[in-house]
N, C-alpha and C positions, 0 to 999 in steps of 0.2 A: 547732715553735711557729709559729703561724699569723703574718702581717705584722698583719691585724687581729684584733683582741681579739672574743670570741663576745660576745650578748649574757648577762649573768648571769640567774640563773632570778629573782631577787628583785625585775628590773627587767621580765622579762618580763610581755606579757600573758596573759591567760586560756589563750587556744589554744597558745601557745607554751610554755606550763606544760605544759599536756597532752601536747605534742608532746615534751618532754623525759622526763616521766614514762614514756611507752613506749618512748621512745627506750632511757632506763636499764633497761628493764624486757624490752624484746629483748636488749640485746647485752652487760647488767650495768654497762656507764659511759656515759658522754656522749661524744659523738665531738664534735671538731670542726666538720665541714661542716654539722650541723643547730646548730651554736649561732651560726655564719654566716650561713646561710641565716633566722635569726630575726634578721637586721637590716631585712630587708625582707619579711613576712608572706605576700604573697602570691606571694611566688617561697619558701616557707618551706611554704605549701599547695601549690605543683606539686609539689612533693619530693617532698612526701605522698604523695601521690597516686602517683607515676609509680613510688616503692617499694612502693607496696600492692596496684598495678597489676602490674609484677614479681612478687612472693609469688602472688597470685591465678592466675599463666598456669600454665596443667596443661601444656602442648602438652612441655614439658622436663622428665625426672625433674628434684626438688630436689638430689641428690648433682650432679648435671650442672651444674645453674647452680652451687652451691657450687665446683665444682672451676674454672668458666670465670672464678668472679672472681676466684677465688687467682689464678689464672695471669695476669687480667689484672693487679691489683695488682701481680703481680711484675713484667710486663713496663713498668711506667708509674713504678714505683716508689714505690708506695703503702704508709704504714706499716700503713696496717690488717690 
């Protein structure tokens, strides 16, 4: 459980609607860090970006980046 509270989707804006509706729609719930990151929008769009930016790089098979974030998650101790 987070120190602060995410923003709720009811309170959210437009874009931030959106950005949850994909959000549940890749990984089937809400995660915490994007319902943080929609306290402040435009650090809520670099996010965006810099995970869409991620998915989009070919240079690494996808089993490859999958496996490097397990491992990082394990070592940082990440519930994800």
């Amino acid at each position: 459980m987070p120190r602060i509270e995410g923003v709720p989707a009811r309170r959210a804006g437009l874009l931030t609607r959106v950005a949850y509706w994909m959000v549940r729609r890749k990984l089937g719930k809400m995660v915490d860090p994007v319902a943080l990151y929609a306290h402040h929008p435009r650090l809520l769009r670099t996010y965006a970006r810099f995970e869409m930016g991620l998915e989009g790089c070919r240079a690494v098979p996808a089993k490859l980046k999958c496996l490097a974030e397990l491992k990082v998650a394990a070592l940082v101790g990440c519930p994800f």
